[in-house]
Phi, psi and omega in degrees: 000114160341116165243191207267154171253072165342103184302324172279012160267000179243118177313137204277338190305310203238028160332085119101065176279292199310327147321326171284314182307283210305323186267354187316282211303293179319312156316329196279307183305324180261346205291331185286026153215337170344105195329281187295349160311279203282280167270045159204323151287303215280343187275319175329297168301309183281330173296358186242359163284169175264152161296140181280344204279129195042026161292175167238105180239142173276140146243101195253101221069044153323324191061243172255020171085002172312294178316329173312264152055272181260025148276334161309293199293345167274357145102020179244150212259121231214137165223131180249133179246132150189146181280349159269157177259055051350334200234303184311313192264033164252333175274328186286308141311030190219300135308006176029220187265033173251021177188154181274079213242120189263157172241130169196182187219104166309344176274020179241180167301120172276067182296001197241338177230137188324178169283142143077068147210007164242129205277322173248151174212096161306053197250147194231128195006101148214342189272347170304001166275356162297120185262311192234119199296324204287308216270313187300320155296332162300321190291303145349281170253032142318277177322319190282138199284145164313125172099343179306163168214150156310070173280152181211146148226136172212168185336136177284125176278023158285284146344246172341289180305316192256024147311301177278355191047056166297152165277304196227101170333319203271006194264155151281110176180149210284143180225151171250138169256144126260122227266183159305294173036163174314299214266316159214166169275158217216124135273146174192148226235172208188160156242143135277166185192138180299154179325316207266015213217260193333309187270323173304336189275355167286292189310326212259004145286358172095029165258161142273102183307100187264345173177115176290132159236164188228044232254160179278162162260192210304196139307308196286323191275005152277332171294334203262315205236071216289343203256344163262332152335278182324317181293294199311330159299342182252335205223130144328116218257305190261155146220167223215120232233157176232121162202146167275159186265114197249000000 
């Protein structure tokens, strides 16, 4: 059974770097079918963007780059962020010089890009490795142009509480997981944090929540996974959030 972690033994810095070091390879090869990935995030996500085409878009947790990837190929002008350097060079081999792709930490100030110079802000399951929200957000809607907008998806917190078998709904607090890969089991560590954490830390970031989503997954991930398919139809795996910089 997963357990809870005491947060103030893990640097907020290094939150499952090392798990990432380790999965680069594995993300690159696979992600791009992966169930839960490939038919269950990724079509979510991509339904709550605006068009891209000649946009200035952040891709914030990039990974191995699929989303760089396929905003480039939709004609948008793109800058990647991620805190593994394993994961830089799965995008950057995957995008070569056709987007601008960086190692950086959402938990520090993102000083390298202007105020008001961006359209998009992208993050795809990346901010639950965050403990704390108001400073990422703030930074968010710095960078975003007025009227620009944020799409995110991360753990559903419904999903983490009851999975993990939590006590206290409202806490913030680090949990370990363990994942799969070709090659070995992988931990990795992560925060929950309640709905009402979640979305405030939005508002009061100066957005407007233009849409919550819960959405089911695909067809095909009832072909590939038909018995978690069935789960996934009942309990929330993700959620997945639309908001303008108001």
């Amino acid at each position: 059974m997963p357990n809870q972690l005491e947060s103030e033994q893990v640097n907020k810095n290094s939150v499952s770097l090392d798990s990432y070091e380790k999965m680069a390879e594995y993300y690159f090869t696979f992600v791009d079918t992966k169930p839960f990935n490939a038919y269950y995030e990724r079509p979510a996500t991509l339904s709550l963007l605006p068009a891209v085409k000649g946009k200035n878009v952040l891709d914030a947790g990039c990974a191995a780059g699929w989303y760089t990837n396929w905003l480039v190929e939709e004609g948008a002008n793109v800058t990647a962020l991620d805190f593994s350097p394993n994961m830089i060079e799965m995008t950057k081999r995957r995008v070569g010089s056709r987007a601008k792709v960086l190692r950086a930490d959402l938990n520090e100030p993102l000083d390298f890009i202007a105020d008001n110079s961006t359209d998009i802000v992208l993050s795809s399951l990346t901010l639950h490795y965050l403990k704390e929200w108001n400073a990422v957000m703030a930074e968010f809607a710095r960078i975003i142009k007025q009227d620009g907008t944020l799409v995110f998806s991360v753990h559903h917190p419904f999903m983490d509480f009851h999975y993990f078998h939590r006590d206290d709904y409202f806490l913030t607090e680090l949990l370990e997981d363990e994942w799969t890969t070709n090659k070995e089991k992988v931990k990795v560590q992560f925060y929950r944090r309640p709905l009402c954490k979640i979305i405030s830390s939005v508002i009061q970031a100066g957005f407007l929540i233009e849409e919550l989503a819960e959405p089911m997954p695909t067809e095909r991930f009832k072909e590939l996974q038909p018995k978690v398919y069935e789960k996934l139809t009942r309990n929330p795996h993700f959620l997945f959030i639309r908001a303008r910089k108001s």
